[in-house]
mmCIF file of the C-alpha atoms, coordinates in Angstrom:
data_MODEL
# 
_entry.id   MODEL 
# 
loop_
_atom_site.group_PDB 
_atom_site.id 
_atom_site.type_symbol 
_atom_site.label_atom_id 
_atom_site.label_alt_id 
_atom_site.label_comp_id 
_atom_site.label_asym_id 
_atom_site.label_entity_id 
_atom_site.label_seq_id 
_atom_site.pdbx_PDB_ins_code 
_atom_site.Cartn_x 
_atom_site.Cartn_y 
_atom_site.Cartn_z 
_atom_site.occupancy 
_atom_site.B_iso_or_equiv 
_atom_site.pdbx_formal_charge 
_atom_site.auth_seq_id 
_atom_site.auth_comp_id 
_atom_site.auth_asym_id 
_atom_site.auth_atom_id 
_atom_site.pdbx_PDB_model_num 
ATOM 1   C CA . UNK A 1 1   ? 2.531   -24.929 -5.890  1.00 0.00 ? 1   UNK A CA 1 
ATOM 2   C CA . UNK A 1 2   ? 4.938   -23.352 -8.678  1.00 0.00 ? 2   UNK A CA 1 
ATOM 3   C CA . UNK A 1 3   ? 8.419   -23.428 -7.157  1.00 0.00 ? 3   UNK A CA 1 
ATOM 4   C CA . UNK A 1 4   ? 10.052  -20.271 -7.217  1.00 0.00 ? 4   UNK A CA 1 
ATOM 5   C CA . UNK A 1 5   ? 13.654  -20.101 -8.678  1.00 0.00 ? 5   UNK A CA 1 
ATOM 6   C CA . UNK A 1 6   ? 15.989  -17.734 -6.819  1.00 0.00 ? 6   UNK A CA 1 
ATOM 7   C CA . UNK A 1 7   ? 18.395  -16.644 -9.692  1.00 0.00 ? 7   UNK A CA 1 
ATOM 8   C CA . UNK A 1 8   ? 21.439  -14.621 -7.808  1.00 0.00 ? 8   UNK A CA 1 
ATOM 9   C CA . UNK A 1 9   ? 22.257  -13.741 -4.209  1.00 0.00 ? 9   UNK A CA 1 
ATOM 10  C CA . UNK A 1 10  ? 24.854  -10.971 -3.166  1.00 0.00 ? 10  UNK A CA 1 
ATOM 11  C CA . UNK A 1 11  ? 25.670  -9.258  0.061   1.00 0.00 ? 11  UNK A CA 1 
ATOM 12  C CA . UNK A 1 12  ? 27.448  -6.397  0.399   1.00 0.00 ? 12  UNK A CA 1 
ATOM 13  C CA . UNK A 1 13  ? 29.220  -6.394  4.095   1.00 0.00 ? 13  UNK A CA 1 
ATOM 14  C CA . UNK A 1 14  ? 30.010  -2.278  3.729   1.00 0.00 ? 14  UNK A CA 1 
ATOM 15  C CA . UNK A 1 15  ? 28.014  -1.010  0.362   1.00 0.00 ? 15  UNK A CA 1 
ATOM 16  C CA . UNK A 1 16  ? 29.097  2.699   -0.396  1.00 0.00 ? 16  UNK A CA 1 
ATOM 17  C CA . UNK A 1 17  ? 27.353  5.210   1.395   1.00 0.00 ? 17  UNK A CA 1 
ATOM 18  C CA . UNK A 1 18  ? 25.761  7.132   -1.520  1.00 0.00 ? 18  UNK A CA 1 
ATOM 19  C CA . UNK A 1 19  ? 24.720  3.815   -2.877  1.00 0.00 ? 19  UNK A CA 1 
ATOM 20  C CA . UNK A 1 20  ? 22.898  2.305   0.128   1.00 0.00 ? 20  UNK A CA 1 
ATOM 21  C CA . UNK A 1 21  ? 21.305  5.989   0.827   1.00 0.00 ? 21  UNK A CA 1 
ATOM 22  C CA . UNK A 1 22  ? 20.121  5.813   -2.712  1.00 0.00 ? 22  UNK A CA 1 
ATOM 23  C CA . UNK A 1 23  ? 18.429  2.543   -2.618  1.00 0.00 ? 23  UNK A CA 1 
ATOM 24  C CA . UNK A 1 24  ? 16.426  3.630   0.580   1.00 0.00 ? 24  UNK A CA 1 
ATOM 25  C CA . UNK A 1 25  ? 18.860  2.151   3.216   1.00 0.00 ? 25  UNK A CA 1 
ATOM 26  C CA . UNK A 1 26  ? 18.199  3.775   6.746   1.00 0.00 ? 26  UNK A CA 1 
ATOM 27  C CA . UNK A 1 27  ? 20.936  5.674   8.154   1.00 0.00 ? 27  UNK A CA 1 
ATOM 28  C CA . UNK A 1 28  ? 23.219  2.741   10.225  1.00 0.00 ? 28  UNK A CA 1 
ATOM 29  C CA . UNK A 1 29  ? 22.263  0.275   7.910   1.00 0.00 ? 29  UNK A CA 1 
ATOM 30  C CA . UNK A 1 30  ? 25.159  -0.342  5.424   1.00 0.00 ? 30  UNK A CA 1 
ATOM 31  C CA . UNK A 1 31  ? 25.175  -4.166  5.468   1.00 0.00 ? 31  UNK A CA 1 
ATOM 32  C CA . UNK A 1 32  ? 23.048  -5.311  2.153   1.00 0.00 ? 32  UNK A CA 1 
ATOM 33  C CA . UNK A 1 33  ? 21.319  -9.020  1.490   1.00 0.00 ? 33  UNK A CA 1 
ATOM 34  C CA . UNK A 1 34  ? 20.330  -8.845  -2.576  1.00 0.00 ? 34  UNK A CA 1 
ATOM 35  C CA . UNK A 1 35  ? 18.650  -10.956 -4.565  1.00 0.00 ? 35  UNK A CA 1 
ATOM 36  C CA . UNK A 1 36  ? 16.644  -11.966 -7.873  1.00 0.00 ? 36  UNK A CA 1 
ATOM 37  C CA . UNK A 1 37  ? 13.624  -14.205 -8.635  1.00 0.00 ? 37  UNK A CA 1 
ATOM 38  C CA . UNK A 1 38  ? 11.948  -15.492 -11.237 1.00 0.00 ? 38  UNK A CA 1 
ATOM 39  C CA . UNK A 1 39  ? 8.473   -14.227 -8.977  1.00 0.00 ? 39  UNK A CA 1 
ATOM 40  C CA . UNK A 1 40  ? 8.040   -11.472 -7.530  1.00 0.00 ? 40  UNK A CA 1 
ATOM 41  C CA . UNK A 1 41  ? 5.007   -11.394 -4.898  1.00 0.00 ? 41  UNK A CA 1 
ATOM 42  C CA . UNK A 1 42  ? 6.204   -14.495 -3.367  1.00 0.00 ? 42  UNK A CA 1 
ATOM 43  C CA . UNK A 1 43  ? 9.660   -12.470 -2.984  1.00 0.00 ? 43  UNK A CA 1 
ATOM 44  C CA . UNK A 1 44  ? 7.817   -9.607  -1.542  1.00 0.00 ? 44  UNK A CA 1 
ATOM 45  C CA . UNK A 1 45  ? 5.934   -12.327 0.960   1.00 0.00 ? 45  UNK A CA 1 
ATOM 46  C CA . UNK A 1 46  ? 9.210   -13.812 1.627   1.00 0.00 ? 46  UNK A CA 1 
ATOM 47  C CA . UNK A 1 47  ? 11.302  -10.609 2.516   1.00 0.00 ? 47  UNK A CA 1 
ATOM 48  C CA . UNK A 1 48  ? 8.575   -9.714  5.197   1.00 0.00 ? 48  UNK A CA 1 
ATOM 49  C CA . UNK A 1 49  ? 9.608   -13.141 6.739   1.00 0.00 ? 49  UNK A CA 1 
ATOM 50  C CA . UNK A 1 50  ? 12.598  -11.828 6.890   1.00 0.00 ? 50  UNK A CA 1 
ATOM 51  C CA . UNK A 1 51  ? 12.190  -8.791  8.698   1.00 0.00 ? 51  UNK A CA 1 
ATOM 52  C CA . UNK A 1 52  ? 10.470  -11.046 11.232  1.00 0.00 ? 52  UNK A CA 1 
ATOM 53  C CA . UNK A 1 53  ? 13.411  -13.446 11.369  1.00 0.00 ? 53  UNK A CA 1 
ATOM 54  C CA . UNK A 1 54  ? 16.391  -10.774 12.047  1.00 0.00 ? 54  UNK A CA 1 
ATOM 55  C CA . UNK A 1 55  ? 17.395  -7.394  12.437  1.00 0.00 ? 55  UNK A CA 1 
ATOM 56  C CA . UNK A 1 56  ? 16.762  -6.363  8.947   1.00 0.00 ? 56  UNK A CA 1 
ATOM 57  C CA . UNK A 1 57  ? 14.525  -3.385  6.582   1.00 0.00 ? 57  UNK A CA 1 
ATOM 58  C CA . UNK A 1 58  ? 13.516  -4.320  3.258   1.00 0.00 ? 58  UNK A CA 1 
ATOM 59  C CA . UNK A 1 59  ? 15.207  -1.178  1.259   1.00 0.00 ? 59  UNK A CA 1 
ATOM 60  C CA . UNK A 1 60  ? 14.073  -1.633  -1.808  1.00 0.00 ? 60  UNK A CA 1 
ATOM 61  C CA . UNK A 1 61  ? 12.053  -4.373  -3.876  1.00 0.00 ? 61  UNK A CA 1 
ATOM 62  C CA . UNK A 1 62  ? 11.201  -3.922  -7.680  1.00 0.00 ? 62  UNK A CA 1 
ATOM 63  C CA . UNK A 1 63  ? 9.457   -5.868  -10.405 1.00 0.00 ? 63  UNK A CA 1 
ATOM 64  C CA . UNK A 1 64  ? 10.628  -6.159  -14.127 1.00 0.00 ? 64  UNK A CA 1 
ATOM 65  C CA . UNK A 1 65  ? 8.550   -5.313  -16.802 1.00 0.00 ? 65  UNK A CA 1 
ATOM 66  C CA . UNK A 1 66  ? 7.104   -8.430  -18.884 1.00 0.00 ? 66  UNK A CA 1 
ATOM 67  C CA . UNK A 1 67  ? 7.411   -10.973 -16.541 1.00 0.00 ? 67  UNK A CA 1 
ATOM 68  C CA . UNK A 1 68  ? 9.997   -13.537 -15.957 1.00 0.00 ? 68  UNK A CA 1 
ATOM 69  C CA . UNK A 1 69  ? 8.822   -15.288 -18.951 1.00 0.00 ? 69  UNK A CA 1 
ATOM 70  C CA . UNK A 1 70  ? 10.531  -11.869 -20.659 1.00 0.00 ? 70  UNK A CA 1 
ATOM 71  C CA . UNK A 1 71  ? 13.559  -11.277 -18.220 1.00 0.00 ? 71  UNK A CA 1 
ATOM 72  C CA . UNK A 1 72  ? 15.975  -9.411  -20.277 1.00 0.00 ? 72  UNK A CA 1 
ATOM 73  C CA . UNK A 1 73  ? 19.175  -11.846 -18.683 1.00 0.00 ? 73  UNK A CA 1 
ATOM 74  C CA . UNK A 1 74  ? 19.057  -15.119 -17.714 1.00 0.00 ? 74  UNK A CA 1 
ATOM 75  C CA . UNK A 1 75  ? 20.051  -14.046 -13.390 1.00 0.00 ? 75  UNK A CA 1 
ATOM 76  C CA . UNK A 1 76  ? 17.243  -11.419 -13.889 1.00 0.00 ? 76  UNK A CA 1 
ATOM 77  C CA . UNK A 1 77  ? 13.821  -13.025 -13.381 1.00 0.00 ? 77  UNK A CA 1 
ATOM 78  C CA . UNK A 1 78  ? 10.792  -10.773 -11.982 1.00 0.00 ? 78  UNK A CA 1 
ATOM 79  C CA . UNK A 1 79  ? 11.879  -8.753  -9.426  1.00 0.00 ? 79  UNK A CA 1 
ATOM 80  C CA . UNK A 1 80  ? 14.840  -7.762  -7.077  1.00 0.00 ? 80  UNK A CA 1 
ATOM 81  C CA . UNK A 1 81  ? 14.844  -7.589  -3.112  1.00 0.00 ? 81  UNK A CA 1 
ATOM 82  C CA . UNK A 1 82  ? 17.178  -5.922  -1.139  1.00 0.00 ? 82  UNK A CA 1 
ATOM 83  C CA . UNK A 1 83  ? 17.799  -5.996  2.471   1.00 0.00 ? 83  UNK A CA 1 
ATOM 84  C CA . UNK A 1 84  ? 19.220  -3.538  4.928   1.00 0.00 ? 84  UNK A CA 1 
ATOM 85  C CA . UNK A 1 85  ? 20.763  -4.166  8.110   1.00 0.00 ? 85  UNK A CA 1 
ATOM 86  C CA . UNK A 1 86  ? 23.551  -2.879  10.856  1.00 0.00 ? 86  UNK A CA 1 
ATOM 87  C CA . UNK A 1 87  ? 26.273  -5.744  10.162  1.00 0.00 ? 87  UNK A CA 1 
ATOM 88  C CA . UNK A 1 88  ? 27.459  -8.504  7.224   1.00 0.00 ? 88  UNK A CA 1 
ATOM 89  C CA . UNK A 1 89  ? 25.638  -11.273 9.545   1.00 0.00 ? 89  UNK A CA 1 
ATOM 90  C CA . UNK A 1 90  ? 22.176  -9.946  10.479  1.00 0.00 ? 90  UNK A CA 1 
ATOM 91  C CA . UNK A 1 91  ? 21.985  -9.514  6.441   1.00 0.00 ? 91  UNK A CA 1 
ATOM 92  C CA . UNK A 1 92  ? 22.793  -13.034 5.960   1.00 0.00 ? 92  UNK A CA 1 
ATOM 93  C CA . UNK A 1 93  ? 20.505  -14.033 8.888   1.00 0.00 ? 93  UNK A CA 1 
ATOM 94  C CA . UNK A 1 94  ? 17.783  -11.926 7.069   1.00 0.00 ? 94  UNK A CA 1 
ATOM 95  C CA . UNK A 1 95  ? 18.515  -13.483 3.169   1.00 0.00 ? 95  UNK A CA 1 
ATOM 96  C CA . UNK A 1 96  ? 18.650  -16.920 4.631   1.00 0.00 ? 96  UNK A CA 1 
ATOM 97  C CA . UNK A 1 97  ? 15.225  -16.367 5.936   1.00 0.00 ? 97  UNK A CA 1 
ATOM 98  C CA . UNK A 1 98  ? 13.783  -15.136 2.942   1.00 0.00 ? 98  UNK A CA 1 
ATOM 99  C CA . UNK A 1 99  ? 15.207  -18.226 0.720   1.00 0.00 ? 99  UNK A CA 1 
ATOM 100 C CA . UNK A 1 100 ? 13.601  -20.380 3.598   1.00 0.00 ? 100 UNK A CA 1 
ATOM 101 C CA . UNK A 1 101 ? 9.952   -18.868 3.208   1.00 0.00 ? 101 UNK A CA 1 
ATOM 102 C CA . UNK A 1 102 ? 10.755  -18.696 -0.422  1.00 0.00 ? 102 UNK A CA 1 
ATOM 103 C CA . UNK A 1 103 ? 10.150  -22.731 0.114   1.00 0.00 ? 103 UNK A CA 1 
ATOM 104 C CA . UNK A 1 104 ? 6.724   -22.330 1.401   1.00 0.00 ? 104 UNK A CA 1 
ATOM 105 C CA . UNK A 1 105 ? 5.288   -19.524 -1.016  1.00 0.00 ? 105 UNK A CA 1 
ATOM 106 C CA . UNK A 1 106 ? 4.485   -19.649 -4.450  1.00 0.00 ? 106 UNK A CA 1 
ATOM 107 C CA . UNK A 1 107 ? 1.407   -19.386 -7.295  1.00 0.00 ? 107 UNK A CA 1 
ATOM 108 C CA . UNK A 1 108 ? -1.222  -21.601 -7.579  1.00 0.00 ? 108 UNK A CA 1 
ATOM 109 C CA . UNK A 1 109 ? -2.566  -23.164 -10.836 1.00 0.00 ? 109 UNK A CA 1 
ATOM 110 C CA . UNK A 1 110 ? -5.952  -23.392 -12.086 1.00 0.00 ? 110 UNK A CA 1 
ATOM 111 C CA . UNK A 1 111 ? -6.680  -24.123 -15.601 1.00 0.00 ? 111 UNK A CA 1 
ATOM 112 C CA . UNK A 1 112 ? -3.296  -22.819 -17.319 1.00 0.00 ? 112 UNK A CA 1 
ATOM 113 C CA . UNK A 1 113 ? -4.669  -19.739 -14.939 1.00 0.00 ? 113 UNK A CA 1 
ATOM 114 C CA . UNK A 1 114 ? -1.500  -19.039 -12.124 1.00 0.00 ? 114 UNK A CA 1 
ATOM 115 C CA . UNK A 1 115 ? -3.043  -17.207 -9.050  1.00 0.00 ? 115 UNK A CA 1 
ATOM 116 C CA . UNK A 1 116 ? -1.725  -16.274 -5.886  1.00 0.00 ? 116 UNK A CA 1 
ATOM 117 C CA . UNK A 1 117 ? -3.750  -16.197 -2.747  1.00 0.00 ? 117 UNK A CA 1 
ATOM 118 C CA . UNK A 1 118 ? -1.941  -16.218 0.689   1.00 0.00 ? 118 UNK A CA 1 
ATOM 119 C CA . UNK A 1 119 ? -2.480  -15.521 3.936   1.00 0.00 ? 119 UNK A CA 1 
ATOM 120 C CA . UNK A 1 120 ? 0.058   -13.651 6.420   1.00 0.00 ? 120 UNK A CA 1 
ATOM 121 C CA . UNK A 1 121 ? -0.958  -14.423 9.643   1.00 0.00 ? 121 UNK A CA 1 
ATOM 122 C CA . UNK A 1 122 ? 1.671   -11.647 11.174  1.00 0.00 ? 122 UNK A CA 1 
ATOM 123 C CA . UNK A 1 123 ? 3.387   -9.040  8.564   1.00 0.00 ? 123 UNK A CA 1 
ATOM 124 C CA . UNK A 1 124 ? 6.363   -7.954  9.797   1.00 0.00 ? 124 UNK A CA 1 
ATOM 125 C CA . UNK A 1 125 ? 7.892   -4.238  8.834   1.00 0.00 ? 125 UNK A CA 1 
ATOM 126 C CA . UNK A 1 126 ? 7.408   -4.196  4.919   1.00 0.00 ? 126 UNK A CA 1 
ATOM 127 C CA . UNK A 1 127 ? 3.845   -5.707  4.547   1.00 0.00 ? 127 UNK A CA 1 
ATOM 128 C CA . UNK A 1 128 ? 3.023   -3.511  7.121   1.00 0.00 ? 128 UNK A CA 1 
ATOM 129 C CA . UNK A 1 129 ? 3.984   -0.328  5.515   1.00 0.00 ? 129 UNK A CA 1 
ATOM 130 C CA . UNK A 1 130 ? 3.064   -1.848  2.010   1.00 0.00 ? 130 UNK A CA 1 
ATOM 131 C CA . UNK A 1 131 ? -0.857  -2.575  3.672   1.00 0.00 ? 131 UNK A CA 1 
ATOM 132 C CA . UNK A 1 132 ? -0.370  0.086   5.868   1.00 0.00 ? 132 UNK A CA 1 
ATOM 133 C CA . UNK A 1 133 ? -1.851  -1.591  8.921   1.00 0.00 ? 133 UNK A CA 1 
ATOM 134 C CA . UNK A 1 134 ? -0.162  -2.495  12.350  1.00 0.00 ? 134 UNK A CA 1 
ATOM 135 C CA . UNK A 1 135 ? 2.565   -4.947  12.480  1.00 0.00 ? 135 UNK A CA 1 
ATOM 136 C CA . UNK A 1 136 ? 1.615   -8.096  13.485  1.00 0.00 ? 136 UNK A CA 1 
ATOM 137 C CA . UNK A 1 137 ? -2.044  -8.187  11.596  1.00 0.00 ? 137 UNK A CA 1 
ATOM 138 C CA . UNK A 1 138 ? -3.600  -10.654 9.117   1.00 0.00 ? 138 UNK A CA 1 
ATOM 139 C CA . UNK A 1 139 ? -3.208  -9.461  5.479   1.00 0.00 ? 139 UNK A CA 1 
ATOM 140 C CA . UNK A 1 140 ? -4.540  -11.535 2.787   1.00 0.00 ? 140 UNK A CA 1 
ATOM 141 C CA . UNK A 1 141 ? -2.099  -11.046 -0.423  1.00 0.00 ? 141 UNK A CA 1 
ATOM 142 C CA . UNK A 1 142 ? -4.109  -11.921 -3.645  1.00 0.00 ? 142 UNK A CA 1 
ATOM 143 C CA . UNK A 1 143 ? -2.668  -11.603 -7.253  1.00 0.00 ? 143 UNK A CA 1 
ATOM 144 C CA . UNK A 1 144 ? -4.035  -12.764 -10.835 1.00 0.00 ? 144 UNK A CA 1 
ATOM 145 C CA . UNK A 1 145 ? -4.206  -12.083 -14.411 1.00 0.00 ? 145 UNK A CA 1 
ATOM 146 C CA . UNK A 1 146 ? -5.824  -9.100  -14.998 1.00 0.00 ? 146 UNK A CA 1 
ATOM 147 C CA . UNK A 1 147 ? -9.394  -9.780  -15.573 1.00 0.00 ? 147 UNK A CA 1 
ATOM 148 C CA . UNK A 1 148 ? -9.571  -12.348 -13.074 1.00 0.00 ? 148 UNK A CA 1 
ATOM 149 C CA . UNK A 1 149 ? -7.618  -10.325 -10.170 1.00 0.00 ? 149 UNK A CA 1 
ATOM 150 C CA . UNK A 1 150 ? -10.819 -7.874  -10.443 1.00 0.00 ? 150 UNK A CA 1 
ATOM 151 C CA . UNK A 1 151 ? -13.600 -10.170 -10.518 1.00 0.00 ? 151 UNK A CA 1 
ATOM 152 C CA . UNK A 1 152 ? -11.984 -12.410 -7.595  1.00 0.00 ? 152 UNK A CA 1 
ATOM 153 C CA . UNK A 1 153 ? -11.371 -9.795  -5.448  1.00 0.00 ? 153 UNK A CA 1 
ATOM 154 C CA . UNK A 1 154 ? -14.652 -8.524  -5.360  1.00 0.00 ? 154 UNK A CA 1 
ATOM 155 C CA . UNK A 1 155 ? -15.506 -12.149 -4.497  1.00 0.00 ? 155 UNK A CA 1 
ATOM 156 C CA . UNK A 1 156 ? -12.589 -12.164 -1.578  1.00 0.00 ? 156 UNK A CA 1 
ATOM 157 C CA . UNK A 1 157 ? -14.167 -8.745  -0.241  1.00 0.00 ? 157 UNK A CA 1 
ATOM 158 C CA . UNK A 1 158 ? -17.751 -10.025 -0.475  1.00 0.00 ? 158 UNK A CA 1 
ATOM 159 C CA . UNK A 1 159 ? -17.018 -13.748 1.160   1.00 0.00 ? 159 UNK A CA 1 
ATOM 160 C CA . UNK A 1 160 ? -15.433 -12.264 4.511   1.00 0.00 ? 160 UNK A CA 1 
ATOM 161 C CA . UNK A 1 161 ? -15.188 -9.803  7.147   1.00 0.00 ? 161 UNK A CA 1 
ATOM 162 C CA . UNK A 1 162 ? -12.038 -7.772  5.415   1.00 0.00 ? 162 UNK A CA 1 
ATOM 163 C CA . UNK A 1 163 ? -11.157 -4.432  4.301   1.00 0.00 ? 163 UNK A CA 1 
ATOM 164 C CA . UNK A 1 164 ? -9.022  -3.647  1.002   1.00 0.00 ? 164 UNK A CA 1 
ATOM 165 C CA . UNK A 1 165 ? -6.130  -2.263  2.205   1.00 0.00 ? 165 UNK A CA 1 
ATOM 166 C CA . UNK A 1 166 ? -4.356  -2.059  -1.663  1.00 0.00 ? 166 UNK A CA 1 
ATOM 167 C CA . UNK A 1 167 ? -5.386  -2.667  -4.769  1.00 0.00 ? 167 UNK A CA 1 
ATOM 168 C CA . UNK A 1 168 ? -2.350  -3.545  -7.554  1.00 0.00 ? 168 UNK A CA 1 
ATOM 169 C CA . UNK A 1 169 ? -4.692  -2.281  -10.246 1.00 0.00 ? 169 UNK A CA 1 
ATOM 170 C CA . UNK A 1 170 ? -4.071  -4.309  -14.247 1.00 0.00 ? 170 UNK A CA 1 
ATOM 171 C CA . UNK A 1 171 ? -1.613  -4.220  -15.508 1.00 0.00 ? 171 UNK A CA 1 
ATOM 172 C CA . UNK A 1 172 ? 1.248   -4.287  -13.268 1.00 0.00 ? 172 UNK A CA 1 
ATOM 173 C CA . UNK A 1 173 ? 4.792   -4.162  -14.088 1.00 0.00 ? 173 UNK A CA 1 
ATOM 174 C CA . UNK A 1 174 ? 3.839   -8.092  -15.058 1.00 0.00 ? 174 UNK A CA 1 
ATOM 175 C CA . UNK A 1 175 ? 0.738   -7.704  -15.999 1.00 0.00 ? 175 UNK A CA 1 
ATOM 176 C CA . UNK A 1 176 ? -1.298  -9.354  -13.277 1.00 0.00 ? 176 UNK A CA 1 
ATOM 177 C CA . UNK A 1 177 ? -3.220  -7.364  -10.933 1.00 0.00 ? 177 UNK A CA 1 
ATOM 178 C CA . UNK A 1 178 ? -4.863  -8.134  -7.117  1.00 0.00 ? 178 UNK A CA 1 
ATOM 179 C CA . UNK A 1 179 ? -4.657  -6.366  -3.543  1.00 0.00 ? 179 UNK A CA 1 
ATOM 180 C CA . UNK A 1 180 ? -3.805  -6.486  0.158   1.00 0.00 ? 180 UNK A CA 1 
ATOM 181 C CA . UNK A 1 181 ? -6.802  -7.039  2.442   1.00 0.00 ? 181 UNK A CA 1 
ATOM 182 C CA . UNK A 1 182 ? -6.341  -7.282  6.237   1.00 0.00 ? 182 UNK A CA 1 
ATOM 183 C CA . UNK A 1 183 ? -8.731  -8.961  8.701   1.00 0.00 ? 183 UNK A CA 1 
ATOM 184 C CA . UNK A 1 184 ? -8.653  -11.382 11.086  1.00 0.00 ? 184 UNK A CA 1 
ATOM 185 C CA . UNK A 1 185 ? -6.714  -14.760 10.267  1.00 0.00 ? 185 UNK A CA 1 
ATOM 186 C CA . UNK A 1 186 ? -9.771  -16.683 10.047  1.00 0.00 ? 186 UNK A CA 1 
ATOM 187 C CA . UNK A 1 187 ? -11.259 -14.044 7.968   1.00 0.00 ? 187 UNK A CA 1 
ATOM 188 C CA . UNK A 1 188 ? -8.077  -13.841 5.785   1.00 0.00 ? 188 UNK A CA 1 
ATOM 189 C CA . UNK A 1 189 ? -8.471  -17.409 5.008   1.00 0.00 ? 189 UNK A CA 1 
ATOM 190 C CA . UNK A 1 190 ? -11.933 -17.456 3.647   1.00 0.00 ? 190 UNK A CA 1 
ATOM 191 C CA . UNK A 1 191 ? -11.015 -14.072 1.564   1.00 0.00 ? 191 UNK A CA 1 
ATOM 192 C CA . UNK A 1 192 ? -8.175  -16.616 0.119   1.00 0.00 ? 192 UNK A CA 1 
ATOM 193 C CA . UNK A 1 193 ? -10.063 -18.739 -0.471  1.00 0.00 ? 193 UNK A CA 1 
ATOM 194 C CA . UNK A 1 194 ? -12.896 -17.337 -2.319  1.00 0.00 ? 194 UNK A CA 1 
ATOM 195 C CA . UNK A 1 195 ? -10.488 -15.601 -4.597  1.00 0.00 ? 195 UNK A CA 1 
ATOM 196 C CA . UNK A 1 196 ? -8.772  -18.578 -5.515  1.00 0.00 ? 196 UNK A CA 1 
ATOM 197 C CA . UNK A 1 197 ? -12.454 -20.162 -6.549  1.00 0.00 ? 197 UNK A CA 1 
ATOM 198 C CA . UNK A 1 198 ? -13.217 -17.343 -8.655  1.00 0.00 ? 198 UNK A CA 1 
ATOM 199 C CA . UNK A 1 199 ? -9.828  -17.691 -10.613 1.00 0.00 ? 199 UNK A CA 1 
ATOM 200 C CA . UNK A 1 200 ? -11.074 -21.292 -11.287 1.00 0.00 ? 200 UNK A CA 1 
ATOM 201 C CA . UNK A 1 201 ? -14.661 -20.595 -12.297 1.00 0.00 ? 201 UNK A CA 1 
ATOM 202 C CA . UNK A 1 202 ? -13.084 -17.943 -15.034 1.00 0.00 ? 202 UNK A CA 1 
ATOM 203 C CA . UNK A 1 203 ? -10.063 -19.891 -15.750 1.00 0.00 ? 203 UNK A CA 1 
ATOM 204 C CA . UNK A 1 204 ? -12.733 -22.892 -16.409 1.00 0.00 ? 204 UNK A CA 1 
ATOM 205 C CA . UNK A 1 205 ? -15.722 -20.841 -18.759 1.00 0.00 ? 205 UNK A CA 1 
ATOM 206 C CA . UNK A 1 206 ? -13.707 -17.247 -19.644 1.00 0.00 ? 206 UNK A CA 1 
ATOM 207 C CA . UNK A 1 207 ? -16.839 -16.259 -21.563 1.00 0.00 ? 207 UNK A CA 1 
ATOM 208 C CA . UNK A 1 208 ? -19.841 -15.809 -19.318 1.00 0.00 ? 208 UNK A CA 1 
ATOM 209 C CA . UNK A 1 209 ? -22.984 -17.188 -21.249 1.00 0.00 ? 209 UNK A CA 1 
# 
């Protein structure tokens, strides 16, 4: 797995009202967890953890155009996650969650070819709305460079018994592309896992003979 560098951490224990209603934060949520990454769909993976782990609302999450590879300053990375919540420590409850999953997540690596293909076995409040499906179901999260984000999902949705909840059409604001998919867990699984094999075969021969 790539690690995944987390590049800043704030909180803000009162953040101005204008502010947090600006940056999506429910009404009696004025407690916010930030940070930055150098990758974003892990981030996005590992702030539903924390909505599952305390009493917190992912407000807003953004990716940088480029890539971390091009982050305009060196604490900017990919992307940047912010989390809502009612007081100073459910925010830190819900931040130290995220850096925990942030441990467990990351791209893959096939043949200079990163890939991510990762099953959720329970989204909690933001996959949920991001896949709009129930919390609590299976969502496979699948992401590639842009050719071979196309040709592996149709290989995830052909291998298993899942429905495409959202395709991330190429480019996106980092130029990879890929989708949500929800199923069962099992079913998740063998969507991951066909993706990931059709990253390798095109990672391995680019040109089809």
């Amino acid at each position: 797995m790539i690690p995944v560098k987390i590049l800043a951490v704030r909180y803000l224990a009162n953040a101005d009202p204008a502010l947090a209603r600006s940056l999506g934060a429910p009404e009696g949520l004025p407690s916010l967890a930030m940070l930055t990454t150098d990758c974003d769909d892990a981030t996005y993976i590992a702030l539903d953890a924390a909505t599952k782990a305390a009493e917190v609302e992912v407000c807003y999450g953004r990716s940088f155009y480029a890539g971390a590879a091009n982050a305009s300053t060196p604490n900017a990375g990919e992307v940047i996650g912010i989390l809502a919540a009612a007081t100073p420590g459910a925010a830190r409850s819900g931040m130290e969650a995220a850096v925990a999953a942030l441990q467990r997540v990351g791209f893959e690596e096939t043949g200079g070819v990163p890939y991510l293909a990762h099953t959720v076995s329970s989204v909690g409040t933001y996959l949920a709305r991001e896949a709009g499906v129930p919390i609590g179901s299976a969502v496979a999260y699948l992401i590639a460079p842009p050719l071979e984000s196309m040709y592996a999902m149709d290989a995830a949705l052909k291998a298993a018994d899942v429905v495409l909840c959202k395709l991330y059409e190429p480019p996106s604001e980092t130029n990879f592309g890929g989708g949500l998919l929800t199923g069962t867990q099992s079913a998740c699984d063998a969507a991951c896992a066909a993706f990931a094999r059709a990253v390798a075969e095109v990672a391995a021969q680019p040109a089809e003979p």
